[in-house]
ZAMARLO-689130 format. One record per residue: x, y, z of N, C-alpha, C in turn; residue in one letter. Coordinates in nm, 2 decimals. Last residue first. Layout:
// residues N
    n.X    n.Y    n.Z   ca.X   ca.Y   ca.Z    c.X    c.Y    c.Z resn
      X      Y      Z      X      Y      Z      X      Y      Z    A
...
END
This chain:
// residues 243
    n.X    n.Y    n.Z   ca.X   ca.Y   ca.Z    c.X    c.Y    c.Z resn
   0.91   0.06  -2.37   0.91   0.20  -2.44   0.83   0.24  -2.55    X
   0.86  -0.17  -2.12   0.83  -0.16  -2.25   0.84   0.01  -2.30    X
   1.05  -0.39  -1.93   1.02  -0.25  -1.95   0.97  -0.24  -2.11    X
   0.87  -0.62  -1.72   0.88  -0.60  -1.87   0.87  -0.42  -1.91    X
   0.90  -0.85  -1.46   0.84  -0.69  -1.50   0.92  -0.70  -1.65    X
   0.89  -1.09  -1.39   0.79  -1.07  -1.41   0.74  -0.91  -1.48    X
   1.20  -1.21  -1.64   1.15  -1.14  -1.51   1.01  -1.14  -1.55    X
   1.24  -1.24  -1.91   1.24  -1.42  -1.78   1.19  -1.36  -1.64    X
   1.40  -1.02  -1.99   1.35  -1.12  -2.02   1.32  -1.21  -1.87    X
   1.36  -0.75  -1.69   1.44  -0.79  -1.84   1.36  -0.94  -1.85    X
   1.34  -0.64  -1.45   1.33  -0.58  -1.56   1.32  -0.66  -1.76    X
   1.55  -0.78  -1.24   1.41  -0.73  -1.26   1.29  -0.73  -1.37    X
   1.83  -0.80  -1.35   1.74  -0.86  -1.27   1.60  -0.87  -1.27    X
   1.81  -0.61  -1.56   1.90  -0.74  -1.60   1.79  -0.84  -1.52    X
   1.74  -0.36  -1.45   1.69  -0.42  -1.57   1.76  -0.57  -1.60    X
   1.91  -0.33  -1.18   1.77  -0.37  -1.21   1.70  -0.42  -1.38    X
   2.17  -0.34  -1.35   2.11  -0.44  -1.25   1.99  -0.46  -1.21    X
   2.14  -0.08  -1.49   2.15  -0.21  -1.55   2.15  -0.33  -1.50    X
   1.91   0.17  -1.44   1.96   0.08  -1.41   2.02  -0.04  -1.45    X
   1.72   0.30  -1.60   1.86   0.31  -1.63   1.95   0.21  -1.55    X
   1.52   0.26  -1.46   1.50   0.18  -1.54   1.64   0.16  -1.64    X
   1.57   0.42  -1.23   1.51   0.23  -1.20   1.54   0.22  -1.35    X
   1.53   0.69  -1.37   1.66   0.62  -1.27   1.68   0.46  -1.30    X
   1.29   0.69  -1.35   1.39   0.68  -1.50   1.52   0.60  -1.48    X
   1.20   0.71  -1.14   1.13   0.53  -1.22   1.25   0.60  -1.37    X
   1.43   0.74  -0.86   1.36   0.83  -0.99   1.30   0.66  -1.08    X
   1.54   0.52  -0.64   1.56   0.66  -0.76   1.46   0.71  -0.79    X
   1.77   0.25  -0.52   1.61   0.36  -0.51   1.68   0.45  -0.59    X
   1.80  -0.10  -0.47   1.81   0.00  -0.57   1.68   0.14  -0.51    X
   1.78  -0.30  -0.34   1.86  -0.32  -0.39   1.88  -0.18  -0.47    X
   1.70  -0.33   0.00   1.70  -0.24  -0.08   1.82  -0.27  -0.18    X
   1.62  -0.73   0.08   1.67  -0.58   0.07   1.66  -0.48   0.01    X
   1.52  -0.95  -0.01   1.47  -0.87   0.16   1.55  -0.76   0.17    X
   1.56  -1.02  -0.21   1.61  -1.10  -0.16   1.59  -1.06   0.03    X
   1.54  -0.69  -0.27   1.62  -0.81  -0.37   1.63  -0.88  -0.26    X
   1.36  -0.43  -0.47   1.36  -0.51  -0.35   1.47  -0.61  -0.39    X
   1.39  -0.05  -0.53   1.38  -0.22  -0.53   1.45  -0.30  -0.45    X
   1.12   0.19  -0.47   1.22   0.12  -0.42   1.23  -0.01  -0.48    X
   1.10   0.51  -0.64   1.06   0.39  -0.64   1.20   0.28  -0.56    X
   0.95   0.80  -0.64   1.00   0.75  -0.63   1.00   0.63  -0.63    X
   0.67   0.88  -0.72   0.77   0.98  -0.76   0.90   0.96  -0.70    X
   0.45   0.69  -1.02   0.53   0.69  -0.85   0.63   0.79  -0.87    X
   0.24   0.72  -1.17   0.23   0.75  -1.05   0.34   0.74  -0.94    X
   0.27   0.60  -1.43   0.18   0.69  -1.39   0.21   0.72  -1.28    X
   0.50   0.39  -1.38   0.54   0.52  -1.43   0.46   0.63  -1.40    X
   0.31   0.19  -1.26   0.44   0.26  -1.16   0.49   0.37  -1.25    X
   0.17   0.09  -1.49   0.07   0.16  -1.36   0.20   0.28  -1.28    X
   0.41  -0.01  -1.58   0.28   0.09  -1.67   0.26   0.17  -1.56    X
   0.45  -0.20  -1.43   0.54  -0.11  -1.45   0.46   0.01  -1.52    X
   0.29  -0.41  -1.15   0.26  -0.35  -1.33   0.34  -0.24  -1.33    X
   0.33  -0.48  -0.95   0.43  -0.56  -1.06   0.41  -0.51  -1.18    X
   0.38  -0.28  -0.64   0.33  -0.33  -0.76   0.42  -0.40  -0.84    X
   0.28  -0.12  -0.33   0.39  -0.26  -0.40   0.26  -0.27  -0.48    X
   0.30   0.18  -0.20   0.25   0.07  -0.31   0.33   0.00  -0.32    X
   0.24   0.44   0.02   0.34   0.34  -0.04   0.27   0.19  -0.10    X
   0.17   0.77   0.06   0.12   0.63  -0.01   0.24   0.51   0.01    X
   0.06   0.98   0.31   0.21   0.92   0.24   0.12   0.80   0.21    X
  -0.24   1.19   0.20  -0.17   1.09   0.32  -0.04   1.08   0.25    X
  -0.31   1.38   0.09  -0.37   1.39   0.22  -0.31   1.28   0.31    X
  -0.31   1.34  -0.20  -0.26   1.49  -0.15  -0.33   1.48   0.02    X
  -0.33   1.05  -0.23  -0.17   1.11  -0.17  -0.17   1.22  -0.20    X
  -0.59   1.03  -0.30  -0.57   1.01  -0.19  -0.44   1.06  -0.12    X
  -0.48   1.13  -0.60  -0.60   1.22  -0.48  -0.56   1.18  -0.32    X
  -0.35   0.97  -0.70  -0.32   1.06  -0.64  -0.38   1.20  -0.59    X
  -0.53   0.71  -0.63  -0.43   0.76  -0.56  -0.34   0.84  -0.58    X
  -0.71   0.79  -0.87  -0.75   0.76  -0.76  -0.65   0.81  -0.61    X
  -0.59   0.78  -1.07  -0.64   0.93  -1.01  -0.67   0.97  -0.91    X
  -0.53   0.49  -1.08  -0.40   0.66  -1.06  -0.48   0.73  -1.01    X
  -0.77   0.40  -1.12  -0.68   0.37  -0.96  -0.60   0.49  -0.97    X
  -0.83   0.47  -1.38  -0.89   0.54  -1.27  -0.79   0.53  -1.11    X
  -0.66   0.35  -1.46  -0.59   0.50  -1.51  -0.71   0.51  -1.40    X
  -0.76   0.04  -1.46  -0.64   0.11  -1.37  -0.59   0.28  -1.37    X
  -0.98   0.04  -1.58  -1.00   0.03  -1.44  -0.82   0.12  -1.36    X
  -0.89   0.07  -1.85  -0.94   0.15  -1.74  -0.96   0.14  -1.64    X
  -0.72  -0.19  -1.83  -0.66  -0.10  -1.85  -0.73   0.04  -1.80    X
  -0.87  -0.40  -1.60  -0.85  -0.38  -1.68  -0.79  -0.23  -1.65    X
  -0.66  -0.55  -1.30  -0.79  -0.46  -1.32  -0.74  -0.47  -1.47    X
  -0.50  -0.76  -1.15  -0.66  -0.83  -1.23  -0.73  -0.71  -1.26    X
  -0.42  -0.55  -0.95  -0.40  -0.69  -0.96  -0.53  -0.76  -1.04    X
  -0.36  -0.30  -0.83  -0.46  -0.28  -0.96  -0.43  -0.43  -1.00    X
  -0.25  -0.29  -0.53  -0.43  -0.25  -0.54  -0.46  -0.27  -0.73    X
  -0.06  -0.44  -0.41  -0.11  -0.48  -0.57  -0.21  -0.41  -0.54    X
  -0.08  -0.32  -0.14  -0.04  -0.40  -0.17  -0.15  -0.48  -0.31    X
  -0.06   0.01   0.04  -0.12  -0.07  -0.06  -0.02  -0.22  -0.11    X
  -0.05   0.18   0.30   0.00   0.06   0.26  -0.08   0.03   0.17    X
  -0.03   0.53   0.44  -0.19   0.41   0.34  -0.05   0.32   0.32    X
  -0.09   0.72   0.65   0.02   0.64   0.60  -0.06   0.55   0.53    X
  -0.21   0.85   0.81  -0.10   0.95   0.76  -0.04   0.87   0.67    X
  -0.57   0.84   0.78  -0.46   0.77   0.79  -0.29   0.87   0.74    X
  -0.89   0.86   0.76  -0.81   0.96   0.72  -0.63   0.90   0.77    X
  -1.06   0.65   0.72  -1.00   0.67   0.85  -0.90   0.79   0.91    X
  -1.04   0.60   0.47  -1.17   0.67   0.51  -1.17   0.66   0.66    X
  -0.86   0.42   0.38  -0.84   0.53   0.38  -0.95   0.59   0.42    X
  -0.94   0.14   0.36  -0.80   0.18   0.40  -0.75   0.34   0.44    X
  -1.17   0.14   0.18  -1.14   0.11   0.35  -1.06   0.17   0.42    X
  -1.09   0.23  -0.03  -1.15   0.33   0.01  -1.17   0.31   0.18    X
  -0.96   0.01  -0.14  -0.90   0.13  -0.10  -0.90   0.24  -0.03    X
  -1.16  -0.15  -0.13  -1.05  -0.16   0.00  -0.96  -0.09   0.01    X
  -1.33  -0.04  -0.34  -1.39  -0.01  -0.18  -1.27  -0.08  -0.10    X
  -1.13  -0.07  -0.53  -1.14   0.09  -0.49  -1.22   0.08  -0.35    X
  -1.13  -0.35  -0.53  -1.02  -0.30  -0.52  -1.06  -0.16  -0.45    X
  -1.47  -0.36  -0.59  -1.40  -0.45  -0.46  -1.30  -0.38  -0.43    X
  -1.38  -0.32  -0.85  -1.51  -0.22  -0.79  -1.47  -0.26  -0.66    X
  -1.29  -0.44  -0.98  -1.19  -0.38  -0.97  -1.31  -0.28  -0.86    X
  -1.49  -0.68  -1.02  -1.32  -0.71  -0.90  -1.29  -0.59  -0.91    X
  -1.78  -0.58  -0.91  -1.67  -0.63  -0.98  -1.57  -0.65  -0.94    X
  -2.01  -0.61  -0.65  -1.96  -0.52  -0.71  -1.82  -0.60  -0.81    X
  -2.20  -0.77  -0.49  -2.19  -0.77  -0.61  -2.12  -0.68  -0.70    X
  -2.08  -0.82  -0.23  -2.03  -0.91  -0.33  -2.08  -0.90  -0.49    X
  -2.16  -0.56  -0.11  -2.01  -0.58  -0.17  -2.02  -0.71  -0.27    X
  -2.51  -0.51  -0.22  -2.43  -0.59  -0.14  -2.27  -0.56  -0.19    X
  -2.60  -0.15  -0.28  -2.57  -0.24  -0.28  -2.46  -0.39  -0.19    X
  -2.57   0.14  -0.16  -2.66   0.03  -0.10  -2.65  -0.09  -0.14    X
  -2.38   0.23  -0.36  -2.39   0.25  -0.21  -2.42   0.17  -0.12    X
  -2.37   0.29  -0.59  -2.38   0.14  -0.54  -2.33   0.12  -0.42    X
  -2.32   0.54  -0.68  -2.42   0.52  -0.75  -2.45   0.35  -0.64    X
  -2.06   0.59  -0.53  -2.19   0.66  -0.49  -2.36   0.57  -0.54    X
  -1.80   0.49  -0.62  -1.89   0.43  -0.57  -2.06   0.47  -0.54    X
  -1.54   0.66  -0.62  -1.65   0.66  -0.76  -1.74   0.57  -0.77    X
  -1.42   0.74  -0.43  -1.39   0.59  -0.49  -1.46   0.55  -0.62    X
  -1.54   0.99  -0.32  -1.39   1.00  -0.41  -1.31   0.84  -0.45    X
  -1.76   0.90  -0.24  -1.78   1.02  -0.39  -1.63   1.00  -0.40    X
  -1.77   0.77  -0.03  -1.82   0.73  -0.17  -1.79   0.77  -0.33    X
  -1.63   0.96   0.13  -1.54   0.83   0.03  -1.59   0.78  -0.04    X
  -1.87   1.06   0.22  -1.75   1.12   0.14  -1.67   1.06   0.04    X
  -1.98   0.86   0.37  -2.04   0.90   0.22  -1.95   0.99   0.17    X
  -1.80   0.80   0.51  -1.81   0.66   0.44  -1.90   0.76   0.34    X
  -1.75   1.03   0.68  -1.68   1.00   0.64  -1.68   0.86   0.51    X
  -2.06   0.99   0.82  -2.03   1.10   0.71  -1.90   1.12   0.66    X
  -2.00   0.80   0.99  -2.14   0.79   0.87  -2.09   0.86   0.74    X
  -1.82   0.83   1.19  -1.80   0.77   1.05  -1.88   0.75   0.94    X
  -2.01   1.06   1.28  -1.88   1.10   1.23  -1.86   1.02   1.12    X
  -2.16   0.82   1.42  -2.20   0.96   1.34  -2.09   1.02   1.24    X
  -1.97   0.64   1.50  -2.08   0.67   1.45  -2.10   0.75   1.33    X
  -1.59   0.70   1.52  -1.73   0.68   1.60  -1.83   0.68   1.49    X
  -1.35   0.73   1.42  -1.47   0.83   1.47  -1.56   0.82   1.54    X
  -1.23   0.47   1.40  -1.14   0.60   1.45  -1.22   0.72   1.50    X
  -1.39   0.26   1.35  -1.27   0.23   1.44  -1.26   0.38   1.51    X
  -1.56   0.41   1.19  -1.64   0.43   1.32  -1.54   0.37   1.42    X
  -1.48   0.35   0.90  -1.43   0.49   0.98  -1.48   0.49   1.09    X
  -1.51   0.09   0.85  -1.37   0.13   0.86  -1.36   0.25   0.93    X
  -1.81   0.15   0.86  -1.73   0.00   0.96  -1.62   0.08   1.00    X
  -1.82   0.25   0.63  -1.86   0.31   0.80  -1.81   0.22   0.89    X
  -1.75   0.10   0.45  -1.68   0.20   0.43  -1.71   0.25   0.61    X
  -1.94  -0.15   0.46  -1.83  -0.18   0.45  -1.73  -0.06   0.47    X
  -2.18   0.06   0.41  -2.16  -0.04   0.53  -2.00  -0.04   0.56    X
  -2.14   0.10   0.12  -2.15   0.19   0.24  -2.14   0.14   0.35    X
  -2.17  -0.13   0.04  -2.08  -0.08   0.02  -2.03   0.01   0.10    X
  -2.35  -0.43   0.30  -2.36  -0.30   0.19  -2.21  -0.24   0.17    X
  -2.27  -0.72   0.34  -2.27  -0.60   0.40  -2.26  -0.51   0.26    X
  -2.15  -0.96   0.22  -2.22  -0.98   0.27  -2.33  -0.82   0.29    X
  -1.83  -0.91   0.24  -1.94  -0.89   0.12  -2.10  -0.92   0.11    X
  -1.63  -0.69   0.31  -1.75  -0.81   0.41  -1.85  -0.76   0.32    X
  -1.34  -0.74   0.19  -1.43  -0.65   0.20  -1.54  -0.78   0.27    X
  -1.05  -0.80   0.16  -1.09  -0.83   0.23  -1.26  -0.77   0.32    X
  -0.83  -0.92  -0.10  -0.96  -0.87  -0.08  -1.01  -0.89   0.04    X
  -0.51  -1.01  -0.09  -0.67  -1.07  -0.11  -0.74  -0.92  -0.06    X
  -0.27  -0.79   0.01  -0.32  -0.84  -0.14  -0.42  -0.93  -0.21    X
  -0.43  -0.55   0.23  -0.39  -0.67   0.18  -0.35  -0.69   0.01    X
  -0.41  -0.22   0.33  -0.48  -0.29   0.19  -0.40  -0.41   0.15    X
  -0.37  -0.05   0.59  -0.29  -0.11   0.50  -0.40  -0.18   0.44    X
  -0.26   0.25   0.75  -0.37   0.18   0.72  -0.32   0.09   0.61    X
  -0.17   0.45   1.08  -0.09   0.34   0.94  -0.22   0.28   0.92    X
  -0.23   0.60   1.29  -0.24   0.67   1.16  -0.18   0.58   1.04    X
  -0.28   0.50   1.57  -0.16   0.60   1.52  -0.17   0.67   1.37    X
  -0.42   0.31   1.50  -0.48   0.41   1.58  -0.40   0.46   1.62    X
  -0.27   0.09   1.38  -0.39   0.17   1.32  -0.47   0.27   1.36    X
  -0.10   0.02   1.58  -0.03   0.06   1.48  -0.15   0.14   1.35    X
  -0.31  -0.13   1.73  -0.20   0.03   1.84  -0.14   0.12   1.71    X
  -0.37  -0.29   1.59  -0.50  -0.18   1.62  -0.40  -0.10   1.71    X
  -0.15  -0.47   1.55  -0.21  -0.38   1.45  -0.32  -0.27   1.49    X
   0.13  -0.40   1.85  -0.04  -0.48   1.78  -0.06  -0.36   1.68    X
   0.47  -0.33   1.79   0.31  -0.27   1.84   0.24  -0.43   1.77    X
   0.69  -0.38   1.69   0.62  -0.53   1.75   0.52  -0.49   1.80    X
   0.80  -0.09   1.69   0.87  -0.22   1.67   0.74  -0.29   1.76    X
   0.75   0.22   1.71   0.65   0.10   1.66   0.67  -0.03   1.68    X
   0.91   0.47   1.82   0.91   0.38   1.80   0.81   0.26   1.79    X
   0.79   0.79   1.63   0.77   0.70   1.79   0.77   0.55   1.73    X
   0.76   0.91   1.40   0.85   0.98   1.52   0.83   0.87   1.68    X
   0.59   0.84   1.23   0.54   0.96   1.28   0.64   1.01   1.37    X
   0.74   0.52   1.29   0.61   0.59   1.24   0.61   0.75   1.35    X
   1.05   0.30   1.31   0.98   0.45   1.39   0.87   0.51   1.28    X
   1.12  -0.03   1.40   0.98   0.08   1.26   0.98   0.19   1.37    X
   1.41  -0.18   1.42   1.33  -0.08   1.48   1.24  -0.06   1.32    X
   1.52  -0.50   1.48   1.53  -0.39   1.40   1.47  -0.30   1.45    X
   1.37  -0.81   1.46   1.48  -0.75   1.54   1.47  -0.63   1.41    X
   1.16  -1.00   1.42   1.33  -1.06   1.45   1.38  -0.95   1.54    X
   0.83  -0.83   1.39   0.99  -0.86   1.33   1.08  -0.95   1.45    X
   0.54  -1.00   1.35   0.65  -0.90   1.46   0.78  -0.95   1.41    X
   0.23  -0.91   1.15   0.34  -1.00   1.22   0.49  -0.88   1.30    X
   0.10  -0.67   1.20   0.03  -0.79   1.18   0.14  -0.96   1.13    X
   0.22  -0.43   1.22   0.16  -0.50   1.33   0.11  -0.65   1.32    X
   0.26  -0.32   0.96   0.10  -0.29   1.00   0.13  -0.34   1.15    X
   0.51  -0.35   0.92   0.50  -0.23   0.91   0.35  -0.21   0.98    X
   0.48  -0.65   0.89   0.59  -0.58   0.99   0.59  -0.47   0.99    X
   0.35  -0.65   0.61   0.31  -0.67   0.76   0.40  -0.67   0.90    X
   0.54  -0.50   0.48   0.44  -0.45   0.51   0.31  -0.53   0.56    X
   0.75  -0.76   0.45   0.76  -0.60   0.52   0.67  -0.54   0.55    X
   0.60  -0.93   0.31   0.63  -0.96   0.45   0.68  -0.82   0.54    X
   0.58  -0.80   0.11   0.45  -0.84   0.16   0.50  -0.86   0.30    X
   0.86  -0.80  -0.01   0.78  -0.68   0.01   0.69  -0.66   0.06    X
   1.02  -1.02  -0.02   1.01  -0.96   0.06   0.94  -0.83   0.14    X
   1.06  -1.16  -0.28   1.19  -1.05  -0.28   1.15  -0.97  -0.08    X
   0.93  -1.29  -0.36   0.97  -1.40  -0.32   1.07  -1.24  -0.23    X
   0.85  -1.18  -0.70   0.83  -1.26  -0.60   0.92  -1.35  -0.52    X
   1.04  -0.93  -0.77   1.04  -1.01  -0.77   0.93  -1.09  -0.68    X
   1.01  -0.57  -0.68   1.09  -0.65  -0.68   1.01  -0.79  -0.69    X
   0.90  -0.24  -0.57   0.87  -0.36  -0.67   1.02  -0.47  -0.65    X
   0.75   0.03  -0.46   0.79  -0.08  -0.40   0.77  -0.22  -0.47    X
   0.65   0.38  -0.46   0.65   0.24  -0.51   0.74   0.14  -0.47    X
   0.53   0.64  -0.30   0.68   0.58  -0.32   0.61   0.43  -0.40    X
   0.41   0.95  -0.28   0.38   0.82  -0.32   0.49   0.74  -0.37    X
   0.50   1.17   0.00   0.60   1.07  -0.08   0.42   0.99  -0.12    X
   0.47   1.30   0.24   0.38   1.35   0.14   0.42   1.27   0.01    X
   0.76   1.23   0.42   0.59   1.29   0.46   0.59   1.35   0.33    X
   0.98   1.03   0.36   0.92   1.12   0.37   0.82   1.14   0.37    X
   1.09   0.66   0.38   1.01   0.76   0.36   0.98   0.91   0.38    X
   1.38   0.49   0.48   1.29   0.60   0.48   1.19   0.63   0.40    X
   1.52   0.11   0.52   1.46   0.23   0.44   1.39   0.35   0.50    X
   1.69  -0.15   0.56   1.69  -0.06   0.59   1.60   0.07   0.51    X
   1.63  -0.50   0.59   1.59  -0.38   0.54   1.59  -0.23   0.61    X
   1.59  -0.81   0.51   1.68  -0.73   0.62   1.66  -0.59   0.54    X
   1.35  -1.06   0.52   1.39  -0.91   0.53   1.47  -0.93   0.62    X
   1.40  -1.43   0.54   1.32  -1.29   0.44   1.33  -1.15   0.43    X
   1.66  -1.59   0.56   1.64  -1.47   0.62   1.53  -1.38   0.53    X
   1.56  -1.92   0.71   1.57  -1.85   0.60   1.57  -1.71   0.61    X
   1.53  -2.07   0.86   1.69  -2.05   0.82   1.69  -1.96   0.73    X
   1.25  -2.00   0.96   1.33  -2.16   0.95   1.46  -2.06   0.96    X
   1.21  -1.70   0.84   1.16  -1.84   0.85   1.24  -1.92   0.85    X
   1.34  -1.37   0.97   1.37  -1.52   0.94   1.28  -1.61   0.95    X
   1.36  -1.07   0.93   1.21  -1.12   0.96   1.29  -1.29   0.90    X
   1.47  -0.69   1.05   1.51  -0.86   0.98   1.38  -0.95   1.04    X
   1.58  -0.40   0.99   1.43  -0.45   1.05   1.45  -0.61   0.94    X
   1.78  -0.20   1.01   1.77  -0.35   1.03   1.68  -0.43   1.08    X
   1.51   0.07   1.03   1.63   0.01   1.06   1.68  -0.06   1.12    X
   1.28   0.29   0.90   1.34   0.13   0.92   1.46   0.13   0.91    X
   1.07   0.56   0.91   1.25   0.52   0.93   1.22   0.34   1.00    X
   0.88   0.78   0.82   0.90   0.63   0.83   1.02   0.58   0.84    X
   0.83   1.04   0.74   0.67   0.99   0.85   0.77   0.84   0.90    X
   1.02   1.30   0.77   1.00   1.19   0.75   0.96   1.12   0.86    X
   1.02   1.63   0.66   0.99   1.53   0.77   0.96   1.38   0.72    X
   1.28   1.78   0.43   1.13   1.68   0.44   1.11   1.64   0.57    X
   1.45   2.04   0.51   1.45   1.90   0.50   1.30   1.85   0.52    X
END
């Protein structure tokens, strides 16, 4: 049996009257899992109920095997969960390298994080713009240093949220290679809306509906689906299976 890094259960998050997650799900240790469904479906609000960075209603997050429910994000990131917003959140002000030593000296310290931010140079494919300011790097150059945030802490658990949102078509075949580098060393989980991107890469895939698991499989599976393609998938939806 797989060890499994992530067990949710009835983990519910209400605005007003509204119930945004009720969600039951696992992960396995060494899984890049994908995570799609609709706007509005609940996937953003889960994975800050997963970082700490809001506190559920009610339910349990066991991480690594120890219950998590309503930790603070710095108890939840100094366990091994690292997460990549859907805005950008690089200090652009601050060198590239800067921005990357920041993230590893939470967990190393100094020295250590020094030589963890020039490592990540080389595997975000940043090296050459080290020294430069963050704000002058491109949008998709921004994406790979908050990926490279997120992860240059060595983390058991990366959260991504839309990391290829606004990239061109190469920019994004590099993100794959990207993260499946990064997921021979951590469990990935992605929320995406580009289906393209989700075939390169996911080896499983969860959908969302309304704050639930409406569907998990195989992306052949998902796409054999006739409720997810109807729902999801199909005319008037944001995703578009194309063959």
């Amino acid at each position: 049996m797989p060890e499994r890094i992530l067990e949710v259960a009835s983990l519910t998050k209400h605005f007003g009257g509204l119930r945004a997650v009720h969600l039951d799900l696992t992960v396995d240790a060494g899984e890049l899992r994908c995570l799609i469904g609709p706007n509005g479906a609940g996937k953003s609000t889960f994975f800050r109920m997963l970082s700490g960075a809001m506190r559920p209603g009610s339910g349990t997050v066991r991480f690594r095997g120890r219950d998590i429910t309503g930790w603070d994000a710095f108890r939840v990131a100094r366990l091994g969960m690292s997460i990549k917003f859907q805005v950008a959140s690089v200090l652009e002000e601050l060198s590239v390298r800067d921005n990357l030593h920041l993230a590893a000296e939470f967990r190393f310290g100094n020295r250590a994080g020094q030589r963890r931010a020039a490592a990540m140079l080389e595997v975000i494919g940043l090296t050459e713009r080290a020294d430069h300011p963050a704000t002058w790097l491109s949008h998709g150059e921004k994406q790979w240093l908050e990926i490279g945030m997120a992860s240059v802490g060595e983390p058991a658990l990366i959260l991504l949220d839309e990391p290829t949102a606004g990239m061109t078509a190469e920019e994004m075949k590099k993100t794959v290679r990207l993260l499946k580098r990064l997921n021979e060393a951590a469990t990935v989980i992605v929320v995406e809306h580009d289906m393209n991107f989700i075939r390169m890469i996911a080896g499983r895939v969860t959908v969302m509906h309304q704050g639930e698991v409406f569907a998990e499989g195989s992306m052949e599976e998902i796409e054999r689906n006739d409720g997810v393609r109807d729902i999801y998938l199909g005319k008037g939806s944001h995703y578009v299976v194309r063959r």
